[in-house]
Every structure is written in C-alpha cells, then in structure tokens.
N, C-alpha and C positions, 0 to 999 in steps of 0.2 A: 243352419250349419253349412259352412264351408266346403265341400266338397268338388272332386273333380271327375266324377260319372258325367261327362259335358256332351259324351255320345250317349248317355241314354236320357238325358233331358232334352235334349236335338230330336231322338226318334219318338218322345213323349208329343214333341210339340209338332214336327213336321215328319209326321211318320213315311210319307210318300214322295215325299222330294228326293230327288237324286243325289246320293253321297258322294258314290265313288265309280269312277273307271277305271279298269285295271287295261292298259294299254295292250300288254300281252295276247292276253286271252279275250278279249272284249270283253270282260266278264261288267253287268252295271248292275250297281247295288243302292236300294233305296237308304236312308238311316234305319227306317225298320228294318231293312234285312241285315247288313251291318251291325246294327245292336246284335243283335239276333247270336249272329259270328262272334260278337264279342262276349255274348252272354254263356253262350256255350262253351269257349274258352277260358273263362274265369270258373265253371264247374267242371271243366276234366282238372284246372288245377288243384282245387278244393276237391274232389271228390274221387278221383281218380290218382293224383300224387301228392296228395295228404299235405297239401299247403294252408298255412294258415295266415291272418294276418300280419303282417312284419316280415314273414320269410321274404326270402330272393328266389325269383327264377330269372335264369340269362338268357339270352336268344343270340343264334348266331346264322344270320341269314341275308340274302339278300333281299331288296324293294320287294313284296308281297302282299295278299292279301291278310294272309298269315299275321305277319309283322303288324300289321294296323292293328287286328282282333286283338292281339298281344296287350300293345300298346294299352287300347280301351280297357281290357280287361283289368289290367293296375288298378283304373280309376275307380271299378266295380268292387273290387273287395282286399284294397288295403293292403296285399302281395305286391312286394316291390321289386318291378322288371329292370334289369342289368342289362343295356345294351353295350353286345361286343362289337368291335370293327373287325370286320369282314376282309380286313388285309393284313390283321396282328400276326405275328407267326406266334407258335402251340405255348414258347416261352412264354410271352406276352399276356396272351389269352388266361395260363396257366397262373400269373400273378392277379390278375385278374378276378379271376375265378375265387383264389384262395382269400383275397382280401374281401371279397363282399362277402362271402359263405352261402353264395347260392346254393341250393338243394338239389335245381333241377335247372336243365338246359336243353332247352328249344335247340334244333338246326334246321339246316336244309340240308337234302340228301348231296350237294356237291362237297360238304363240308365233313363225308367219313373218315377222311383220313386225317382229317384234323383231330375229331372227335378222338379217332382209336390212340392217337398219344397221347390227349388230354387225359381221355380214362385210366391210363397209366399211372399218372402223374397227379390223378385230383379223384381220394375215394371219395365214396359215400354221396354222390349223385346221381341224381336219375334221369338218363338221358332218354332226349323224345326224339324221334327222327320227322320231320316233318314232308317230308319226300319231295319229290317234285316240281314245278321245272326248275331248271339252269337259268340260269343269268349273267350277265357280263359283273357283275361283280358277285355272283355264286356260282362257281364252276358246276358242269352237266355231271350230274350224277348218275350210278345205275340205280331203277326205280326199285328192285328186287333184291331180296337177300337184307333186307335190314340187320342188323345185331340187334335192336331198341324198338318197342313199341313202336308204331306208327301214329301218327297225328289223326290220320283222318278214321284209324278203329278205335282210337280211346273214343272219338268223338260220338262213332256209332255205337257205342254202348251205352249211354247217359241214355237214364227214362225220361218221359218228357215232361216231367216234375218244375214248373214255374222257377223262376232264377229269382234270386233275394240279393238284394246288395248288400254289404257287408256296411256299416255303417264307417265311417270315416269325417279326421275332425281336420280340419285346416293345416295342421302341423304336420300328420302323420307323410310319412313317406311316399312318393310315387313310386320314384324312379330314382337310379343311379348312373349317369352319365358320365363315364370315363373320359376326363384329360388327352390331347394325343399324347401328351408323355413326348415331345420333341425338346424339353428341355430335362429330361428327369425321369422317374417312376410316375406312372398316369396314377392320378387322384380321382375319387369316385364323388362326382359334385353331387351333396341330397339334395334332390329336388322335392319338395312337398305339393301336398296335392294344391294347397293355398296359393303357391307357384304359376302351378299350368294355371288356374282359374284365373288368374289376374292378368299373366300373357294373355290368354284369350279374351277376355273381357277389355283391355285398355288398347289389344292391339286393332279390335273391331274398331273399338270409340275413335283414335285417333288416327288410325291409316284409312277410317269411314269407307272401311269393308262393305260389299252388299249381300244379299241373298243369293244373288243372282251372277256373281263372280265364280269363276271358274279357274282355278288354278294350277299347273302340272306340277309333280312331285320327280325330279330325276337323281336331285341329291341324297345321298345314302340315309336309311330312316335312323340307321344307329347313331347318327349324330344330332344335337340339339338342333340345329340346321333345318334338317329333314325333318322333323317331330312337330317342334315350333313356331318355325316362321308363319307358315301357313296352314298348316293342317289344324292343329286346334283351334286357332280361331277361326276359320273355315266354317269348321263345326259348331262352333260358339253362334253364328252367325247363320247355318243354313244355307252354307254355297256347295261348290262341288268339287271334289280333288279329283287328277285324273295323273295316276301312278302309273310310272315308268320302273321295267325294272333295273338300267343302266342309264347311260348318259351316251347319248350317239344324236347328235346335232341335224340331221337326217328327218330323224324320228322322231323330234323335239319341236322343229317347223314343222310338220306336216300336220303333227296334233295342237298345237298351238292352232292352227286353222281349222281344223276338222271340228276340235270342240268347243272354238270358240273363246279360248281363254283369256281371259281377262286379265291377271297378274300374276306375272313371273320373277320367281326368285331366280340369280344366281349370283355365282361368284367369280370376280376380271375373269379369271382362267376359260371359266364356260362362256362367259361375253364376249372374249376375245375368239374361241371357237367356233359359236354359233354367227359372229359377224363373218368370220371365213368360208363360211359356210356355202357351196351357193347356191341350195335351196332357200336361203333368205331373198334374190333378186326373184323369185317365184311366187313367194309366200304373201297372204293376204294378211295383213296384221290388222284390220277394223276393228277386229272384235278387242285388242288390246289399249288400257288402259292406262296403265305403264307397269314399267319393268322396273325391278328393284336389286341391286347388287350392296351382299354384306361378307363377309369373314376375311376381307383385307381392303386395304385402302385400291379405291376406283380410280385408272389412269383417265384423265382426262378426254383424253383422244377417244376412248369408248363411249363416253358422255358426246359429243359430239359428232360420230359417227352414226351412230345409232337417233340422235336428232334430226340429222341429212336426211333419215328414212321417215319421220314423222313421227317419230314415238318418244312418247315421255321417257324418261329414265332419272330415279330417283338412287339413292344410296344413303341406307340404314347403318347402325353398329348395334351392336350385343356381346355375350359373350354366355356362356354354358349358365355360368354362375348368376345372370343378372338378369332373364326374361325368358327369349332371348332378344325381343323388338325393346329395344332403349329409348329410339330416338325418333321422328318422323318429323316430316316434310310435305307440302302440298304441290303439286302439280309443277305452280308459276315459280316458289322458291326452288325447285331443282332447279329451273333455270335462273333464276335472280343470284342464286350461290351454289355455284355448280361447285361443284367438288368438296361440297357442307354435306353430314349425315345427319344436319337437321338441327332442330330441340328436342331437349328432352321430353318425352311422354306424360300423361297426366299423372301427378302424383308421384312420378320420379324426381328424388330429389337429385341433382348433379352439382359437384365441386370439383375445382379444378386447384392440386396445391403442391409448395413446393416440396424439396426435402425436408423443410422443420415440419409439415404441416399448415404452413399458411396462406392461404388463399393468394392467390396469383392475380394480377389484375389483365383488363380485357386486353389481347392482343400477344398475353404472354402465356409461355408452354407449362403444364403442368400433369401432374397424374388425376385421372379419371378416378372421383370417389362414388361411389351410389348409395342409395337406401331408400328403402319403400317396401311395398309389401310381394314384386317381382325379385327380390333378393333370397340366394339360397340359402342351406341351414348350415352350409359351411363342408367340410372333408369328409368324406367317411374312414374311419376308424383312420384320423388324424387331427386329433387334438391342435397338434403346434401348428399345421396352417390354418389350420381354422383360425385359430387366434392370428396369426402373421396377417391374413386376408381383412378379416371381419374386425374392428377395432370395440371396445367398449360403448362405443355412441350408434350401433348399429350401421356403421358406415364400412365397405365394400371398398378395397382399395384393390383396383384393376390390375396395375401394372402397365396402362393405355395410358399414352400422352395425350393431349389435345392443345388448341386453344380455344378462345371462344370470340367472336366480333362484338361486338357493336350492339347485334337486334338479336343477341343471344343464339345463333347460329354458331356448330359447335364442328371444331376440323378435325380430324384426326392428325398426329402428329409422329406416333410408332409406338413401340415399346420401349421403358423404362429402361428394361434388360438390357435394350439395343443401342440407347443413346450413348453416344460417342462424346470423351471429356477431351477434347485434342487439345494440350496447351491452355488447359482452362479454359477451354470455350465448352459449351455444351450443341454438339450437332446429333441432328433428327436423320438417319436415313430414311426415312420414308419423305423428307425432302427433297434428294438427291435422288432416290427413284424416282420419284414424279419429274424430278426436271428431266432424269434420259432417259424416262417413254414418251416424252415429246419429240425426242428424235426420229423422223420419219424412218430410220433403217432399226432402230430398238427396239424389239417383239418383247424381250423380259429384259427384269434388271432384280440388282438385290445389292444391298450394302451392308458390309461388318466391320466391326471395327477391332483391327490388330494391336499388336504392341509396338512400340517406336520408343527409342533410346531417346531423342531428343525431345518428341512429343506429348510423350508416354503413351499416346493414343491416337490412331491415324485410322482413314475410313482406305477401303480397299470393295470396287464396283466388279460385281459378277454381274458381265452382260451377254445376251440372245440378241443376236440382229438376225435380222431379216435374210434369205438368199434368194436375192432378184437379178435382173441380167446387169445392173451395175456395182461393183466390185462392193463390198461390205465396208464402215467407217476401220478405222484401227484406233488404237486408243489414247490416241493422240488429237486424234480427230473431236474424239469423242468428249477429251480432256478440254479443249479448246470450246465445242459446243455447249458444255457446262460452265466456264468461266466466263460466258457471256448473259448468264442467267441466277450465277449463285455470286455470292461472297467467294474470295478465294480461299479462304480457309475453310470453305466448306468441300473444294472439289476434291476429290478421293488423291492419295498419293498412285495410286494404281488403279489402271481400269483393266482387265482381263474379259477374254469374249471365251462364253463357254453356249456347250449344244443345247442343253437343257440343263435348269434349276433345281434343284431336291424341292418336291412339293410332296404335302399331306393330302389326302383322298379328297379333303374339303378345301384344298387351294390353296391353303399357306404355306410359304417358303419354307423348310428346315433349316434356319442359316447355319442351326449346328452343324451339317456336315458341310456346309460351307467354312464355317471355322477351322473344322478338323481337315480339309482340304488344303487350306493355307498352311495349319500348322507343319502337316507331312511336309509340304515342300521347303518347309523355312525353318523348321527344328522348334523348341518351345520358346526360344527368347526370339526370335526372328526381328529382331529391331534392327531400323536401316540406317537409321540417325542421319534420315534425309532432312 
C-alpha cells in the first residue's frame, strides 16, 4: 500500500540518526524523537479534537518544530493539513479557511489577533494556540492569557497508550496547498499522499541524495517550497534538516558552516542576498556540495558569481501542482548548460506544445505539459480548473513556457500569461530580463506587457539598479544595452527604474501590481501608437 507516514518508516529504520536541528533553540531531534512529536500530534487530533479521516485542520504559524510534527502527522492518519501563509491578511486567511472547511486551526501565539477576527468571521472551529516563540515571520507574542487551549496541555493530557496509524491508500489526501492567488482567488492544490511519496522517492534517486547530507530549511514551511524540496526526501533518505525560523543571511552562513551543510535550496532573491552578504567572504563552504535555486528563473550572473567562489550551483523547476522537484541536473551539466533546469526526472513524462496542442520542435518555445504519478488530483472544490489544468489524457498543463536543446536539456522561457503578441510576434519576458540583469548596474528587473494602439501589444522594463559611487544607467542607456543583445523588437518601448519590485514571500514578482501600476498612470487604453 501506498502511503505517506515516510517519518515513521525513516524512525522504523534509522531510529538514532539525527533528524533535525531547530536553529533557534538548539533543540536536536533523532527520527525517533521526531516520530515521537509527530505521533502525539496526530492523537491530540484524533482524540482530543474529534478529527477523523478526510477532515482538515489549518495551521498558521511560523518555521517550528510544531509545523514539522503537523506536517508528519497528515501522513499518520489521513487528516488533511491546510497550510496558511503567514503574511495573508484575516480577509484572505478567511477565504481560505471557508473553502477547505477545516474544523480546526493550529497557530502561533504571534498570530492573536489574527485569530480574534477570524473567529468572528469563521464559526464552528476549534482553535489551538500553539504559544511560543516569535519569529520573524511570526510576530512575539504574549505567552499568557490564551482565549484557546494550549498545544503543549492538550499534549500533556494523552495517556501513554501506543499510537496506530490510521491506514491510508495512495489517492487519499495529505495536504492542501494554497495558490499565492497573485493572479486571482488562491486554489487549494490536493496533494495526495501517492504525491509526497513519489517527490521523495524520485527526488532521492535522481538529485542521489545521501544519508549524510545535511540541509537548512529558511523558506516558509507553508509553501510547497519549504515542505518539498527538501525535507521529505531528506527524510525519505535519512539526512538531516537544520530549521530556521526566518531568512537572515547572517544566520544562514554561519549554520551552513557550523552544521556542515551539504545542500542548499533557494530562490535569485535569497542568492542574490546571501551573495551580498559579507559573511560569505568568512564563511567555510567545504562541507557544501552544491546549491540549488528554483521558484523563478536564475540570472546568470548568480551562476557565475557564486562559481568564482568554488561552489557548484544548479537550478531546478516545479510547481505546487507537479512534485515539486521536476527536473534535475548533475554537477558538470550545471556548467556545460548553465542557465538549463535540467531534464526531466525519472518517469516524468514532459511535452512541450503549441496553442493547437502540437508538439513544438527542438529549439522552439512552448507550454510545459506533465504527467506521471508526482501530479496532483487537481483544485479543491473547483471542478472547472481542474479540468481547464488536467486534460483527459492525464496531462498537466503548466502555464510555463520552455524550450528544449538538442541533448534534451529543458530552459525556462516565462509564463503563458506573460508572453507578449507585439505585432504578431510572440516575446518571452523572462528573455529580456535575463538580458538586463547582465547589466553590471541592474540588481532587478521585470517585464509586462501593455496595450499599444499600433502594436496592440508592447513590453514596458520595471528596473532596480544598483546605488554605487558611479551615477546609475537611465533608460536610454539601458535601451541601447539591450539592442545590442536582443532583436529589436524584442527591446521594451519603455524602460522605468523603480526602488523595489512587488515580490511574493517565496520570490516571485507580482507583475499584477506592476500592471495596475502602469494602468494608474496611463488610464485603461493607454496606447501610445508609438
């Protein structure tokens, strides 16, 4: 049988090995102790808030040890956990909430006064306070005065009556993994337990994971990201996680050296950070094997940078719905095709096609199809994307562009959404980004695309340069540095220099308020009929 209890077949087999480090508190946890946490978490839910299999419970907290036990706990007994993001505001949260029909919701005591207007707004839950500490992405709470049970007295009240797992088949539910919703209302992706087992099982075989790898956790656990990339196959495999409970670049080299880590996820945004860092000119990287960056396309320059220092550095793709490890790479192809996120993974099957649906030949851009058995079950309680997403043939259509080469090495190319018709041409921003973060003075960039009376559709560059002691490009400069690298119908009618970018918590651009940006200023037809 199929199942995804992957931490209590890990503390079956290597009960003494070291799981986890919680950075915080120094706390280190074998898998045996770990299960342990996770076991007694899946009985206060069963036993103490009357959950049975198929319900939902949410959690809304920060990086914790809490949040792992959670997590595990799903796999143990077939209750399917709703991770919330920890920066939704009460609205959000509050849709959230209503459309999964969780019963019960985990916090962190920073998260009261979130809680006190949810419960306004969302009867008939049972809310748990899980108290203490604060975290940079869980504001300090007071430890005292709860409204709500406490986590750690339900816990002391279980007898100490052996834990049963709940039996569970391949299909049933883990987890529900909310959308950012930066294009829309967020959708609840089902993950099935047949899911995680398979990320963790293909991402060990083909990223050849070891026992003895060590990994740090700093990105948020509520997103696939944090869950995925690394922690369950981790655990699939018998290494070691060592949780953070924020993202502080500081604190990220130091443990990286201390514990000896082996491989590190992030995303440009944190690559770009932790290169500025300058605890990196300090820091001992031996113990590192390489570094891997996924949830937007890698600027070049970070590849490169980061080589200067001696370290490998690879770049993956996924997505909520489809692993989340797709694609993998070996050492010498990070550098043989830099700027590739590889081939596809064993048993993933990949297509790349046009608008009719028909396969695109090598060299040429198309939409990212998938299927295999890392594929989700589709929306929760939304029938019409499921279908819009999932076709008849079990095929997964992204909304990711690509191409592919030659030796089946696969590019990212942007989003569907995103690609720009100018004049009947079809342009990729994520083209034209990559050409102006080649610019030594361009720290971000981002392109969207407007309306144009003559065009019908023209690309418009929101850029971040750099402030060093020589005067910043202007976008003229800037325009001129891109017509020596692109097609000229690819370069933007307008380039505009702004402070910072609208990013998501996990590093992607918002371009919608970049669109809504433009439109304020130019009314709704803003065509230039340049």
């Amino acid at each position: 049988m199929i199942h995804a209890d992957l931490l209590g077949e890990r503390a079956r087999l290597t009960p003494d090995k070291l799981a986890l480090v919680d950075v915080a508190t120094g706390a280190r946890r074998t898998y045996r102790e770990l299960d342990q946490g996770a076991a007694r978490a899946a009985r206060v839910w069963r036993e103490r808030l009357g959950l049975r299999k198929g319900d939902r419970i949410a959690i809304l907290a920060g990086n914790r040890i809490e949040y792992l036990e959670a997590f595990f706990a799903a796999g143990k007994t077939g209750i399917v956990l709703v991770t919330l993001g920890a920066r939704l505001t009460p609205a959000e949260l509050e849709g959230i909430l209503a459309d999964s029909g969780a019963k019960a919701v985990l916090y962190g005591s920073g998260f009261r006064q979130v809680v006190a207007v949810l419960e306004e707004r969302v009867p008939g839950v049972s809310w748990v306070d899980l108290g203490l500490p604060g975290t940079p992405s869980e504001p300090a709470g007071d430890d005292a005065g709860s409204p709500h049970p406490r986590w750690d007295e339900l816990v002391a009240t279980l007898d100490p009556a052996p834990f049963e797992r709940t039996p569970c088949s391949g299909e049933d539910l883990y987890c529900l993994l909310y959308t950012s919703g930066t294009t829309g209302r967020p959708k609840g992706v089902m993950i099935p337990h047949r899911m995680v087992a398979w990320n963790g099982y293909n991402t060990v075989c083909c990223w050849q994971l070891r026992e003895d790898d060590v990994s740090p956790i700093f990105t948020p656990l509520y997103h696939a990201g944090g869950l995925a990339v690394f922690l369950v196959p981790l655990v699939v495999i018998g290494g070691t996680i060592v949780l953070h409970r924020g993202f502080d670049p500081a604190e990220v080299w130091r443990t990286i050296e201390a514990e000896g880590c082996t491989v590190v996820l992030g995303v440009p945004t944190i690559w770009k950070m932790l290169l500025e860092a300058p605890e990196l000119e300090r820091v001992d990287l031996s113990s590192v094997r390489w570094l891997i960056s996924g949830g937007a396309p890698l600027p070049e320059y970070l590849i490169e940078a980061y080589r200067a220092k001696g370290v490998a550095f690879k770049q993956g793709f996924g997505m909520t719905e489809v692993g989340v490890n797709c694609f993998s790479m070996t050492v010498a192809d990070s550098v043989a095709k830099k700027g590739s996120i590889g081939r596809p993974m064993m048993l993933t099957e990949v297509r790349l096609v046009d608008g009719e649906g028909r396969d695109v030949a090598v060299g040429e851009v198309g939409e990212i199809l998938f299927r295999g058995p890392h594929v989700c079950r589709g929306y929760w309680n939304a029938p019409e994307a499921t279908a819009a997403a999932l076709d008849d043939d079990g095929w997964f259509h992204s909304g990711d562009l690509a191409r592919r080469d030659e030796d089946g090495f696969f590019y990212i190319a942007g989003r569907k959404k995103e690609m720009l018709i100018s004049g009947g041409v079809n342009i990729f921003p994520a083209e034209i980004e990559a050409a102006l973060l080649l610019h030594p003075a361009v720290e971000d960039a981002a392109v969207i695309g407007v309306p144009d009376e003559r065009w019908g559709e023209v690309g418009v560059a929101y850029v971040v340069v750099r402030h060093g002691d020589d005067p910043p490009p202007g976008a003229d400069e800037l325009a001129a540095f891109l017509a020596g690298r692109l097609a000229r119908y690819k370069v933007p009618k307008d380039l505009r220099l702004i402070d910072e970018l609208p990013r998501t918590a996990y590093g992607k651009v918002v371009k919608g308020e970049l669109v809504e940006r433009w439109a304020a200023e130019h009314g709704p037809s803003g065509g230039s009929g340049s």
